[in-house]
N, C-alpha and C positions, 0 to 999 in steps of 0.2 A: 589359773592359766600360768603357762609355764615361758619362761622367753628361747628360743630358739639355741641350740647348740652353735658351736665353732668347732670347725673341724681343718684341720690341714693334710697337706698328702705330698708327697715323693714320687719321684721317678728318678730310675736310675737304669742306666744303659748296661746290657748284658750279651752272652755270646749270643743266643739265641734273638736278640732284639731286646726288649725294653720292660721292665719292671714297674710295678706301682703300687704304692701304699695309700690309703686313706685312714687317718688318725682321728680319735677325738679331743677333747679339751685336755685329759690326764694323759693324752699321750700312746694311749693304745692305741693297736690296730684295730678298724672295725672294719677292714675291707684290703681285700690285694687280688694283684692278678697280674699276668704277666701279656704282651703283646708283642708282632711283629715290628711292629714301627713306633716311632715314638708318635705320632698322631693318633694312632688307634687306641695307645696307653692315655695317652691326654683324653680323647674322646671318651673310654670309660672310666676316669677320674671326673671327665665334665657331671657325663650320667652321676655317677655316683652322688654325687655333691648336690644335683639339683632333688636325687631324692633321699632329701634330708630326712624326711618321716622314718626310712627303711633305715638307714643310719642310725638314729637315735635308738632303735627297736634294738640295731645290733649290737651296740654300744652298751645297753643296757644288760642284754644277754649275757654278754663279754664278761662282763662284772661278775 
């Protein structure tokens, strides 16, 4: 059994509306996307985060 990743993430405001990254432990990206509002980029960083299993998959990929 493995112990669960840590992951952090970014937003940052742009012309179009709001950007987002989600990182993993080494710092890569294992997720981005861009949105109108900054709630709707917060909301798919929440998503993202809560599916941590798909994260680790990407993460892994990534590598």
């Amino acid at each position: 059994m493995h112990e669960p990743r840590s992951f952090a993430y970014s937003l940052s405001q742009c012309e179009s509306g709001w950007n987002w990254s989600v990182y993993d432990e080494d710092g890569e990206t294992v997720a981005r996307g861009a949105d109108a509002s900054r709630a709707a980029a917060q909301a798919a960083v929440d998503s993202m985060l809560r599916g941590g299993a798909s994260l680790e998959m990407a993460a892994r990929t990534a590598a």
